[in-house]
N, C-alpha and C positions, 0 to 999 in steps of 0.2 A: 130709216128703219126703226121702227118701236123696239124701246129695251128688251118686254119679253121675246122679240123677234129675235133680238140679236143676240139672245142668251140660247136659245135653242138653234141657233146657225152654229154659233163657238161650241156649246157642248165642252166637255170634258178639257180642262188644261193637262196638259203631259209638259212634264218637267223632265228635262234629260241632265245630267252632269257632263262637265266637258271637260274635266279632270281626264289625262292623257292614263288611257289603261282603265278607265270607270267606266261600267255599262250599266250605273244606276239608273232607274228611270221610276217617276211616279206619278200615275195618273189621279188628280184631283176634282173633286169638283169646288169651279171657282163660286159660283151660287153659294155656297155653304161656306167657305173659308171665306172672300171677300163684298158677299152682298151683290148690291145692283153692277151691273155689267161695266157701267161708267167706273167702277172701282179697278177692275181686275187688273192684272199687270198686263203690261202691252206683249204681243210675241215677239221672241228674234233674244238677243242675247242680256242675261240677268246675272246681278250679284244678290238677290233678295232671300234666294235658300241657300241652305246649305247640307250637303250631301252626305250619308254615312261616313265616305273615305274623308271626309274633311274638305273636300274643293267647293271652292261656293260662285264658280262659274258655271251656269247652266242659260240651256235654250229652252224657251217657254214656246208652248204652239199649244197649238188647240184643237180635237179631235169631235166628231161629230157622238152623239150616244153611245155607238157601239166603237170600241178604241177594239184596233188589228192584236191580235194574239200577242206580237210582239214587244205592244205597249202595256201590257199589264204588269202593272209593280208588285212587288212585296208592299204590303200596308204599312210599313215604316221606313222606307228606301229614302226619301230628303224630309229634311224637317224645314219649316221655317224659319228663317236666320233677321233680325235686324238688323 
């Protein structure tokens, strides 16, 4: 699959915290935060952000353009952590 293929199949990263009692979630776009696709972080489980409440376990996935009502963040819900 051609990169720009596989940037418009992934669409939108959502970042969930897995902090026990945290319903943070923030949907990004990996295009703009990390460039070509071969860059983005892989889905399934990450220490790479870190979350308002301070946990910096979170799941990464990937939603198509349109992200379900559920997945919309506050604009400042995780930040990125090194």
């Amino acid at each position: 699959m051609a990169e720009s293929q596989m940037d418009m199949s992934r669409g939108r990263m959502v970042v969930r915290c897995l902090s026990p009692g945290c319903v943070h979630v923030a949907l990004m776009d990996a295009r703009t935060l990390f460039g070509p696709a071969r860059d983005w972080p892989t889905a399934g489980t990450s220490q790479r952000f870190r979350c308002v409440c301070g946990g910096r376990e979170s799941r990464i996935s990937y939603a198509g353009e349109s992200a379900p009502v559920e997945a919309q963040p506050k604009a400042d819900a995780i930040h990125l952590w090194g």
